[in-house]
C-alpha positions in Angstrom: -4.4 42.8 4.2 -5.2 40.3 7.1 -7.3 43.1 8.6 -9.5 42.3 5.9 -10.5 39.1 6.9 -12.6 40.7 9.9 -16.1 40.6 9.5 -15.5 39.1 6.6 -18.0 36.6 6.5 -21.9 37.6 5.5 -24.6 37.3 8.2 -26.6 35.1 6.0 -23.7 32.6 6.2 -25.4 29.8 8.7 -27.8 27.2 8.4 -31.1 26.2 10.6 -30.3 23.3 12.8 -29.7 19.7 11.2 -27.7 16.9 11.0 -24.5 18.9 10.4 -24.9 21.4 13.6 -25.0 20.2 17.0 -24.9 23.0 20.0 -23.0 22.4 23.0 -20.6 24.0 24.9 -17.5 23.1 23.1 -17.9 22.7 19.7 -16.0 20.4 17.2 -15.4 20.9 13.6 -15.8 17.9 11.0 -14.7 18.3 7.1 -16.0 15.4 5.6 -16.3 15.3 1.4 -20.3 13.7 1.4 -20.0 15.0 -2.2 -16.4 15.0 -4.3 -15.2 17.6 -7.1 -13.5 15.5 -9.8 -13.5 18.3 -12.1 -10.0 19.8 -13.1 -11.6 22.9 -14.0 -9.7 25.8 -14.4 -11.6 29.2 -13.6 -10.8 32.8 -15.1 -12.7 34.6 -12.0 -13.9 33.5 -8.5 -16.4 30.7 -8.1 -18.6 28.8 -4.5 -19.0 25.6 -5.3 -22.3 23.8 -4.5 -20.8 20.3 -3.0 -24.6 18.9 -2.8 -24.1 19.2 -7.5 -21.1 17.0 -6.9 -20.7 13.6 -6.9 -21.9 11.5 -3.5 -19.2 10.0 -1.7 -21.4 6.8 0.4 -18.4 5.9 2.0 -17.6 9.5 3.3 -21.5 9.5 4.2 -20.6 6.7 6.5 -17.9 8.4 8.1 -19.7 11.4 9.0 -22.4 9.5 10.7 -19.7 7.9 12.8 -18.6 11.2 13.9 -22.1 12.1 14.9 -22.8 8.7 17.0 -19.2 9.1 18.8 -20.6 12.7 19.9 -23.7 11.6 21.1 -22.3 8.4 22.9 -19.4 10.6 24.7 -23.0 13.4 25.9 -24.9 10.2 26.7 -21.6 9.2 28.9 -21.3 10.1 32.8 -17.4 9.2 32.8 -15.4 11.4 30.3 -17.2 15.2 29.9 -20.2 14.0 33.2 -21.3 17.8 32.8 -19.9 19.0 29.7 -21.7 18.9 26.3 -20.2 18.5 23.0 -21.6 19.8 20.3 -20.5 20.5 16.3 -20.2 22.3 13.0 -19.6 19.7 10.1 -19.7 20.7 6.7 -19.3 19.2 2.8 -15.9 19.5 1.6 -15.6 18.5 -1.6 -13.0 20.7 -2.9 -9.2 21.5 -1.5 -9.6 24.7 -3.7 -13.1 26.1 -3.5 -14.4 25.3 0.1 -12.5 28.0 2.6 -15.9 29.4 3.8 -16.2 26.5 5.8 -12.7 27.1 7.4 -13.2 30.1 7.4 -15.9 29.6 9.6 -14.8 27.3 12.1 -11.2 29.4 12.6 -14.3 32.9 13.1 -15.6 34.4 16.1 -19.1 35.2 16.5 -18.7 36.2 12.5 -15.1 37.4 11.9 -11.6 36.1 12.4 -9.4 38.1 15.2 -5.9 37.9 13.1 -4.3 40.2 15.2 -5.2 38.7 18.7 -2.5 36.3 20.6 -2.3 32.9 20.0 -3.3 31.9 23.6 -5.8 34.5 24.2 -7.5 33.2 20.8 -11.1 31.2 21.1 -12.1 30.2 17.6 -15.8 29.3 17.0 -14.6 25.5 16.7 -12.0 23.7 19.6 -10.5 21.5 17.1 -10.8 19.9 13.8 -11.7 16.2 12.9 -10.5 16.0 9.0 -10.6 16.5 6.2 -10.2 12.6 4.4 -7.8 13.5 1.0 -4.1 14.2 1.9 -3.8 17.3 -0.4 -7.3 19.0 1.3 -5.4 18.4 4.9 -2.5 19.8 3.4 -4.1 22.7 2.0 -6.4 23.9 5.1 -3.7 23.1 8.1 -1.8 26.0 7.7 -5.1 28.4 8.5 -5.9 26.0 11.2 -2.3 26.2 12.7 -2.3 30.1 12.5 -4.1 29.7 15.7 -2.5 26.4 16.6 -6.1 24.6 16.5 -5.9 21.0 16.4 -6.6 18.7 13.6 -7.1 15.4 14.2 -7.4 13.6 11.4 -9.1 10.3 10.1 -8.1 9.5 6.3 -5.2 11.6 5.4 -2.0 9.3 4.7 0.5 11.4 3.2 3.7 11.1 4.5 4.1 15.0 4.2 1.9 15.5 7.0 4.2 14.3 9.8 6.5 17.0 9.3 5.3 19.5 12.3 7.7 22.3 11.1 5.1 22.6 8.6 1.9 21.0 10.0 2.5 21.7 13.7 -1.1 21.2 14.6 -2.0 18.5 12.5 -2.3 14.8 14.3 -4.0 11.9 13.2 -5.5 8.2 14.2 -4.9 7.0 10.4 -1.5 5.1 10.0 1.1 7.3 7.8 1.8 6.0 4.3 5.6 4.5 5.5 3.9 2.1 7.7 1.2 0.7 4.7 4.2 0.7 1.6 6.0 -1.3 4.3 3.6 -3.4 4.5 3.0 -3.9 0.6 6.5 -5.1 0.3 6.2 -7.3 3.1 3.6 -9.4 0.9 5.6 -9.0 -2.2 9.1 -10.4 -0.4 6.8 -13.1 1.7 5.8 -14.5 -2.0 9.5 -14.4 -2.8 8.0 -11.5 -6.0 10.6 -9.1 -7.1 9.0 -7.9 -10.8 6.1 -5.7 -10.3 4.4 -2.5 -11.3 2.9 0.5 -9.3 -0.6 2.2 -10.2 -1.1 4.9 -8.9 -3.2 8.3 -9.2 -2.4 11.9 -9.4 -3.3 13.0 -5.8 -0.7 13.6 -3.0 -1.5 10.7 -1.1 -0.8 8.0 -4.0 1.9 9.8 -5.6 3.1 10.5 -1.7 3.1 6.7 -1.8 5.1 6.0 -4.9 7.8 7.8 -3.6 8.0 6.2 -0.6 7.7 2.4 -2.4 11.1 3.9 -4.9 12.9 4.5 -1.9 12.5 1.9 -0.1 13.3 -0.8 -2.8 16.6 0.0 -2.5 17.1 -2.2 0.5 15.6 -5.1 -1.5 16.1 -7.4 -4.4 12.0 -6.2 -5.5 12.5 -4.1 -8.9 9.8 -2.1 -10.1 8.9 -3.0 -13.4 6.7 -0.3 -14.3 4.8 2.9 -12.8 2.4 4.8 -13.9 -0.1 7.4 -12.6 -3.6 7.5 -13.7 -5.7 10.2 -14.4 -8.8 11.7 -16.3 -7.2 10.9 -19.4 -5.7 7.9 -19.0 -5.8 5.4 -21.8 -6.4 2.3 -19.8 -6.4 0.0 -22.7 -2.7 1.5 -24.1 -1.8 0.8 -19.6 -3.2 -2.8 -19.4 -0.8 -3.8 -23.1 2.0 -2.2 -21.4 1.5 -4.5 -18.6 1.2 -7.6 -21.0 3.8 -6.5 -22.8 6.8 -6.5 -20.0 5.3 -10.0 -19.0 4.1 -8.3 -15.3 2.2 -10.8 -13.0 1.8 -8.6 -9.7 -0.2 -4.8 -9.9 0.1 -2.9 -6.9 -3.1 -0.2 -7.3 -2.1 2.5 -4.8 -4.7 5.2 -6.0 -7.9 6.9 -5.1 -10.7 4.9 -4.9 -12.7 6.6 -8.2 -9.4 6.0 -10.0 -8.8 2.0 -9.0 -12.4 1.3 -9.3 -12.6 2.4 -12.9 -8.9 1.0 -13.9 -10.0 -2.3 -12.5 -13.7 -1.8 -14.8 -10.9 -1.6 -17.3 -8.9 -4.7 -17.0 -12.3 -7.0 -16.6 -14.0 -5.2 -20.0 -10.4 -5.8 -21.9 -10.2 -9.1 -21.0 -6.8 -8.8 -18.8 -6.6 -12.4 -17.0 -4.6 -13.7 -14.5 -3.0 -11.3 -12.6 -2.3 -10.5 -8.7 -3.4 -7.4 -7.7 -2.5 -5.6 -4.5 -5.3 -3.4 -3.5 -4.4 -0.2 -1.7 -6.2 0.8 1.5 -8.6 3.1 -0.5 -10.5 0.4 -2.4 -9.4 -3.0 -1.1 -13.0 -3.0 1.0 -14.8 -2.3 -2.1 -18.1 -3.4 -1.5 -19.6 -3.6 -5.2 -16.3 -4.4 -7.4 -16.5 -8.0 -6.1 -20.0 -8.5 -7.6 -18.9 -7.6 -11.1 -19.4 -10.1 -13.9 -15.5 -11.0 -14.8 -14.2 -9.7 -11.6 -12.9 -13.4 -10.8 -11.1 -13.8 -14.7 -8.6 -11.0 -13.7 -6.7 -12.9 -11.6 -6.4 -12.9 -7.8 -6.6 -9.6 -5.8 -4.6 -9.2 -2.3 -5.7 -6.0 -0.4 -4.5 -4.1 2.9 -6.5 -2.3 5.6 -6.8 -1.2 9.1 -8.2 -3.9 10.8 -12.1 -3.0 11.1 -13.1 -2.2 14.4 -17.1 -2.7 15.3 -18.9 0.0 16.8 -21.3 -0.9 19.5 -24.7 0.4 18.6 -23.6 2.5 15.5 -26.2 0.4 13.5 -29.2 1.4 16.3 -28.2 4.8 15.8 -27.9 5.1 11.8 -32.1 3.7 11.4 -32.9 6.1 14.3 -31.1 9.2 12.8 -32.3 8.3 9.3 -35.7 7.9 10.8 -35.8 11.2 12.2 -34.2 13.0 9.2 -36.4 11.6 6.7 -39.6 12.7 8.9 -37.6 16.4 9.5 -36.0 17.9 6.3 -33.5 20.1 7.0 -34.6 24.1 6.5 -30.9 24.4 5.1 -31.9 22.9 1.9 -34.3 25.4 1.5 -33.0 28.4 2.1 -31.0 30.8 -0.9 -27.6 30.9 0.8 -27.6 26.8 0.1 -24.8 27.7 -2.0 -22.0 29.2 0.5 -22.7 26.8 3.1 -22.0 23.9 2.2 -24.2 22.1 5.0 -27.2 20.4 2.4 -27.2 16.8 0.8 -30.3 15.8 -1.2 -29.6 12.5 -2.2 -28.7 11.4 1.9 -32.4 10.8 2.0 -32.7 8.0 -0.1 -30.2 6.6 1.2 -31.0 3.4 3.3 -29.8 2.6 6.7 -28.4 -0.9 5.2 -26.5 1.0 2.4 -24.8 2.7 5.0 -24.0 0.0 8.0 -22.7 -2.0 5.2 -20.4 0.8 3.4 -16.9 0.6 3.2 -16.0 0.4 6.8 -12.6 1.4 6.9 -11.8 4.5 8.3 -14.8 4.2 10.6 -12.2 3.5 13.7 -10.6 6.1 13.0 -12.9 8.9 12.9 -14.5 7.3 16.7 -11.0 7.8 17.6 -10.4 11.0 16.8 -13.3 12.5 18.5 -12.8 10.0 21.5 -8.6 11.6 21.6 -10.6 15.4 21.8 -13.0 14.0 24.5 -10.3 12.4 26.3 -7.9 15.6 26.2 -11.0 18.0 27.0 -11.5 15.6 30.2 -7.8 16.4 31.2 -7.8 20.2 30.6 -11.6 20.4 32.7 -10.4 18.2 35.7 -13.1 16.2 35.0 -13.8 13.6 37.9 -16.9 11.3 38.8 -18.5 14.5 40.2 -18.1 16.6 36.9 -15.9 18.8 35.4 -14.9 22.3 36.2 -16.2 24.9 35.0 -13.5 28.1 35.9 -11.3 26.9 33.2 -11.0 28.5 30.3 -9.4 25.7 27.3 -7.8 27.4 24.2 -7.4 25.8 20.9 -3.5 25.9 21.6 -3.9 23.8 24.9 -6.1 21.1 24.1 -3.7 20.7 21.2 -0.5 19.8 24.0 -3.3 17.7 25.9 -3.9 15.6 22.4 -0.5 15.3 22.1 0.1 13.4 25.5 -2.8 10.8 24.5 -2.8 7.8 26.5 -5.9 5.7 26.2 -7.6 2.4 25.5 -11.0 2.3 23.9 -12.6 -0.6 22.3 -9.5 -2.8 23.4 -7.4 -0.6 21.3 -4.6 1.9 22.5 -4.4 5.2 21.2 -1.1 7.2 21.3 0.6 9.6 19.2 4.4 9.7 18.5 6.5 13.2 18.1 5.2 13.6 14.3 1.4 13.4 15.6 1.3 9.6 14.3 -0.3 6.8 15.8 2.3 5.1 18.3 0.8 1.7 17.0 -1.8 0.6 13.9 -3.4 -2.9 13.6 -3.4 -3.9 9.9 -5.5 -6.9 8.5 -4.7 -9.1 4.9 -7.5 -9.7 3.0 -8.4 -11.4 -0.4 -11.3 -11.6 -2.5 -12.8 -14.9 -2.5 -15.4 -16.8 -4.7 -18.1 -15.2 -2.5 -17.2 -12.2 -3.2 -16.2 -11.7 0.4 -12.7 -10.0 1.8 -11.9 -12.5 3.9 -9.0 -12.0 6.0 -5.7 -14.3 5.6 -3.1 -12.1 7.6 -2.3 -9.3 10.5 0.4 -7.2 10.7 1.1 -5.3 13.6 3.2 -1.6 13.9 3.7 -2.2 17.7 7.1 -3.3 18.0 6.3 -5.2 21.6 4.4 -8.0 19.2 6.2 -11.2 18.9 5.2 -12.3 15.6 4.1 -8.2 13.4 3.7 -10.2 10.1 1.7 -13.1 9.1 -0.3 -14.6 6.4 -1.7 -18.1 6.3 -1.2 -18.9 2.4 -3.8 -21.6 2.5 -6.8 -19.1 2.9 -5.3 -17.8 -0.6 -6.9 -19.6 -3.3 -5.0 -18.9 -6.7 -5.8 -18.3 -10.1 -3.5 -21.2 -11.0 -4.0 -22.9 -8.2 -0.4 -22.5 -6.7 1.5 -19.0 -5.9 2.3 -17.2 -9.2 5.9 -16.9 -10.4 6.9 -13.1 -10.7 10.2 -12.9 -11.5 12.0 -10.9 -14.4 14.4 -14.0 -15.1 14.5 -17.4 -13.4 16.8 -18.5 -10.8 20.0 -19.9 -12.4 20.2 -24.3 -12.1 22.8 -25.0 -10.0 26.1 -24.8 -12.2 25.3 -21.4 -13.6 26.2 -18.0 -12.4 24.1 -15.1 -12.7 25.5 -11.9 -14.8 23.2 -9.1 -14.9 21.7 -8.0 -18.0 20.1 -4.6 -18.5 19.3 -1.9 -15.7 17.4 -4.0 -13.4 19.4 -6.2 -10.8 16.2 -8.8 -11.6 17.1 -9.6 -15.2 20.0 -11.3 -15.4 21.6 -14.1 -17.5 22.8 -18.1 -16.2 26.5 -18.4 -17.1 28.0 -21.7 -16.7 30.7 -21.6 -13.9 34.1 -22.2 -15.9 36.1 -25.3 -15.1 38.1 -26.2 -11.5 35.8 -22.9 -10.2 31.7 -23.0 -8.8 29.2 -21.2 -7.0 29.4 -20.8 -3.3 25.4 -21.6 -2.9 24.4 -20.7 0.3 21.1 -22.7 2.2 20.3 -25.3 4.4 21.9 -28.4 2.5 24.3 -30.5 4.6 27.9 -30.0 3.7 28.4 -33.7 2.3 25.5 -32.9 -0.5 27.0 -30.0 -0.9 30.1 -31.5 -1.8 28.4 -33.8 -4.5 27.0 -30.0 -5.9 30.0 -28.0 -6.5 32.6 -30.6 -7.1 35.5 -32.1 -5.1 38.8 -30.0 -5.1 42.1 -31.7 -4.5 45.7 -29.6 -3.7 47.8 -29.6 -6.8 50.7 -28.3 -5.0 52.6 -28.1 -1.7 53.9 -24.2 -1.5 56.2 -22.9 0.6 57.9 -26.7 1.5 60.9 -27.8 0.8 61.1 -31.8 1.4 63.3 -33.9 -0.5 62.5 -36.3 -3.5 61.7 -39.8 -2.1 59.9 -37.9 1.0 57.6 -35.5 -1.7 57.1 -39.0 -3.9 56.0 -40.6 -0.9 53.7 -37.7 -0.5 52.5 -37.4 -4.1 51.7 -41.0 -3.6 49.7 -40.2 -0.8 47.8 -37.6 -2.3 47.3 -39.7 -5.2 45.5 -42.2 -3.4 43.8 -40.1 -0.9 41.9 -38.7 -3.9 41.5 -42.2 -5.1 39.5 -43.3 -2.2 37.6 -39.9 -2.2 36.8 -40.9 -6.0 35.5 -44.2 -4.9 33.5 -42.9 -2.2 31.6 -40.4 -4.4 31.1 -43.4 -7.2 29.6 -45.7 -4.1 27.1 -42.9 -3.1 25.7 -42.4 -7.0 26.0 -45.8 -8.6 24.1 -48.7 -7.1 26.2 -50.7 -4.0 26.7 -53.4 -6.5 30.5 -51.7 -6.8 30.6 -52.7 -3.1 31.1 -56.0 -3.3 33.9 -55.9 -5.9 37.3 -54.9 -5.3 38.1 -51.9 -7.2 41.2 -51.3 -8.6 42.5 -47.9 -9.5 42.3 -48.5 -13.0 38.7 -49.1 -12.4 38.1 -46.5 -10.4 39.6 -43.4 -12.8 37.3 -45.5 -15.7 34.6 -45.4 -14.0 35.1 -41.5 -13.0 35.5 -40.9 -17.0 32.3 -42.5 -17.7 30.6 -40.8 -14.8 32.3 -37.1 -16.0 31.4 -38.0 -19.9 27.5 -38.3 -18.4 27.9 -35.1 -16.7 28.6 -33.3 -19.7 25.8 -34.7 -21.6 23.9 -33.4 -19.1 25.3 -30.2 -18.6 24.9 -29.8 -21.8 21.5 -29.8 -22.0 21.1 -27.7 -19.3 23.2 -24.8 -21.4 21.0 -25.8 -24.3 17.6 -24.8 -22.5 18.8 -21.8 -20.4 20.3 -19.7 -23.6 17.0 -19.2 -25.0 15.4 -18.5 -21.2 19.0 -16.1 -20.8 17.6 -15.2 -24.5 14.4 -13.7 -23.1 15.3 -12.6 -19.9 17.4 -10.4 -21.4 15.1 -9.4 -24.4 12.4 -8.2 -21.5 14.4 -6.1 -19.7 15.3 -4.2 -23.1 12.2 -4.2 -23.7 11.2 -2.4 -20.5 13.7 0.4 -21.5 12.2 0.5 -24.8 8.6 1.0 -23.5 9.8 3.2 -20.7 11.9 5.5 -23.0 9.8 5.9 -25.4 6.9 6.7 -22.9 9.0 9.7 -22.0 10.3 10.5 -25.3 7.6 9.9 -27.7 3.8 11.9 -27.4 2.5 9.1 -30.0 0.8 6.2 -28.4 -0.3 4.7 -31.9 4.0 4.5 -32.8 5.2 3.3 -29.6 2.3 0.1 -29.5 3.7 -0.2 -32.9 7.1 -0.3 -32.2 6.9 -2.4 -28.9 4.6 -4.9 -31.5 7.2 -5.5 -33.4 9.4 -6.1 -30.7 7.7 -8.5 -29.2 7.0 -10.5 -32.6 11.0 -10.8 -33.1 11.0 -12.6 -29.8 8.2 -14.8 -31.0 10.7 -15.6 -34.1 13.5 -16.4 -31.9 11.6 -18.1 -29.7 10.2 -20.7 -32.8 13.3 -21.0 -34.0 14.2 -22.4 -30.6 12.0 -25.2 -30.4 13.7 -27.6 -31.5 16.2 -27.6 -29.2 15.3 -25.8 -25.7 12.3 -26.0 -24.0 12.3 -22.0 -22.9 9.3 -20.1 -21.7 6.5 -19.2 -24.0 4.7 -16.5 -22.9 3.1 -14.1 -25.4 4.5 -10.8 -25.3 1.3 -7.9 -26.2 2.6 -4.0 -27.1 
């Protein structure tokens, strides 16, 4: 059946030369989805799809012109390939299901694919690989690539999967791995002192990749997650967006594709959803047009995450000169019948400006120079490339430019490139950025993988201008007064109730207080026995005597420090001192009182919002009526409404509405 695949690819399979063919004498492969498939079509025979019908991807646009300038500016170069030039095959691909022509291609040799030739005797037409962008395409297309051990060096793809080389042994990449951004995201939600939150995500392997990862990594830390869900073409947002209201959630962490947080967010700005933090994932948190939307600013305050951006020295030159030259030079591919199988044609890149493009979404433009930089850099190795050229009676398989990848040691643009044993970048610069009244991401923090940095972490809360003008509170219950001991209540360790410490017992509060305050806080114990001593009866009256007054003068002491120093000038006799105690303990309990008074109804609702939560969640697994459950969880939250009224006159608890 492999046997097969010979010759197995039609002569008219090629397109005339254009933007997505360079010759040269090595030749790299780019995947690079200028158009996306959103469709979830399911097909009862077999199909080609047309990527130029699908929907344009700008940002992917971008991307593929960086490739195309780090080519030309490593030909242009006398220092890493002096007499070598590269040259490439990129095509569209916009499906992980429909576009194995194109792989097909690159992995063939002068028009069929050698299956039963050695590994290291094996020239493909393509010396490695720079792509694709979604996790689930990489995953998807490595295996054919690693059949002849060709290297993929990949720019976008974040799943964690990928770093397993008993299954991807050819696959590396100048992206950071999904551990390393999750890690991050808690970072911020710990640094804000957060522990109730949800997770959006989407249903492709690189946010559902990063779901998992955020689950199993809570369990180190007091964050609990609140909610999940996973958006998709059917998603109800509105039914989502009550849910959140409904479980009283204040931080959104949107880990999901681009298409997927861009309309979810539309969503939350057209229903009115107000004051909210929301953590944008990698994918969107550059978003160039969602800041510009009417309402954007009601929703709350949005904290995003990406590599930090990297200019590119005379990128911008070379995107008006290339879209110059295109413009004046269709290209014939988009005129000839076999449009269809190659996947090399995009009508709509001619209206699109140079300005549209320099100012796209700029974030995985570093890695994509990288990446073809790392090949450059390895193919300089294998050539024994010096000032005076390279040589030319070596012969470089797929398989040994892959182990010269693999030993990557370089700086470029001040920043080092490396991979570790999974094909992972040794070290990833990350930048903080929020969304400020301009409509700008400006950036408020850094975090740094490279563990020789002093200081990884940072974020300089006064760049962060809140909705409420001070960091939001996102906690499931409040912290108990001091007094109170926490019991927890329901299945998340976040919800818990305040207790009041029984008598002759307290709290063992840990912190920065000195010990004498401390001492005022939890009480002063005195021995009531001595055990284990036998003394006789005037020597243990004598030291019952002792202890009496010893306490007496620690009484007095205590009084001096809270009342005014008028007591000072008076002798106090012990009489006085015990009456004044009794007055001072009959104030405490007033007091105390109180205090129990307007925590039961906060204990109240903490408690009542975690059951809901396991309400909304088991009925979201249980029940396949939406209209019921927004019912149900209505009702719920009415009955808190009740208690909560009939609590006024007598506690000051929390009032926040509670929406099914």
């Amino acid at each position: 059946m492999l046997g097969s695949f010979q010759h197995a690819l039609p002569e008219s399979y090629s397109c005339s030369p254009s933007e997505f063919k360079l010759d040269g004498d090595y030749i790299l492969g780019g995947l690079f989805d200028i158009h996306h498939r959103n469709s979830s079509v399911v097909y009862n025979r077999p199909v080609i799809v047309d990527c130029s019908r699908q929907s344009f991807t700008l940002s992917s646009y971008r991307m593929f012109q960086v490739m195309r300038f780090a080519v030309q500016e490593i030909n242009n170069s006398s220092l890493i390939l002096p007499n070598v030039s590269l040259g490439y095959e990129i095509f569209d691909h916009c499906s992980d299901k429909f576009n194995f022509q194109s792989i097909l291609n690159m992995i063939s040799r002068n028009g069929s694919i050698q299956v039963r030739r050695c590994v290291n005797k094996y020239l493909s037409k393509v010396i490695a690989v720079a792509g694709p962008f979604r996790s689930m395409e990489s995953m998807t297309v490595a295996p054919l690539f690693a059949m002849n051990l060709i290297p993929m060096v990949n720019y976008g793809s974040s799943s964690s999967v990928l770093s397993d080389k008993w299954k991807y042994p050819s696959f590396l990449r100048t992206t950071a791995s999904n551990k390393d951004l999750i890690h991050l995201i808690i970072l911020i939600i710990q640094h804000f002192n957060w522990n109730w939150v949800a997770f959006v995500s989407s249903g492709d392997e690189n946010s559902q990749n990063g779901l998992q990862l955020f689950k199993s990594k809570l369990k180190d830390t007091k964050i609990c997650l609140a909610y999940a869900k996973e958006l998709n073409e059917m998603s109800d947002h509105y039914e989502i967006l009550q849910q959140l209201e409904g479980l009283s959630i204040e931080v959104i962490i949107v880990f999901a594709g681009q298409g997927s947080a861009v309309a979810f967010i539309k969503s939350a700005i057209k229903h009115n959803i107000q004051n909210k933090v929301w953590i944008a994932g990698d994918s969107w948190s550059l978003n160039k047009n969602l800041p510009r939307l009417s309402g954007i600013k009601a929703i709350g305050t949005i904290i995003g995450i990406t590599e930090t951006v990297m200019p590119l020295p005379g990128f911008k030159d070379f995107v008006y000169l290339s879209q110059t030259q295109r413009n004046n030079s269709p290209t014939t591919c988009e005129q000839t019948p076999s449009r269809q199988t190659c996947n090399q044609a995009c009508d709509l890149c001619s209206d699109v400006s140079p300005e549209e493009i320099i100012g796209e979404n700029p974030s995985y433009s570093f890695a994509t120079y990288s990446a073809i930089y790392a090949m450059a850099h390895a193919l300089h190795k294998l050539l024994l490339c010096d000032i005076k050229g390279c040589s030319d009676n070596v012969t470089v398989y797929p398989f040994m430019l892959l182990q010269e990848l693999k030993r990557s040691n370089f700086t470029i643009l001040n920043r080092h490139i490396e991979f570790d044993i999974n094909g992972d970048p040794t070290s990833t610069s990350y930048a903080i950025v929020f969304w400020n009244q301009s409509g700008q991401a400006e950036k408020v923090g850094s975090y740094e993988t490279d563990p020789t940095v002093a200081v990884p972490f940072s974020i300089n809360n006064t760049k962060i201008h809140w909705y409420a003008d001070q960091v939001p509170v996102a906690r499931c219950s409040p912290e108990c007064s001091e007094g109170f001991a926490k019991k927890k209540d329901g299945l998340h360790q976040c919800c818990f109730q305040c207790n009041i410490c029984p008598g002759m017992t307290y709290v063992n509060y840990t912190g920065k207080r000195s010990r004498d305050k401390e001492r005022n806080l939890i009480g002063l114990w005195c021995p009531l026995t001595l055990m284990g001593v036998k003394v006789s009866k005037p020597l243990m009256e004598k030291k019952r005597r002792a202890r009496i007054n010893k306490c007496l003068d620690q009484l007095k002491s205590l009084l001096e420090n809270y009342y005014t120093s008028n007591i000072r000038k008076r002798k106090l006799e012990k009489a006085d001192i015990l009456e004044l105690t009794v007055k001072h303990l009959r104030n405490l309990q007033k007091v105390q009182s109180g205090f129990s008074m307007n925590s039961e109804y906060a204990e109240y609702q903490a408690g009542f919002r975690s059951c809901l939560a396991g309400v909304n969640q088991y009925l979201a697994d249980n029940s396949s009526e939406s209209s019921s459950r927004l019912t149900m969880l209505t009702h719920l939250s009415s009955s808190l409404h009740c208690a909560g009224g009939q609590a006024q006159n007598s506690s000051t608890a929390d009032s926040d509405t509670f929406y099914a």
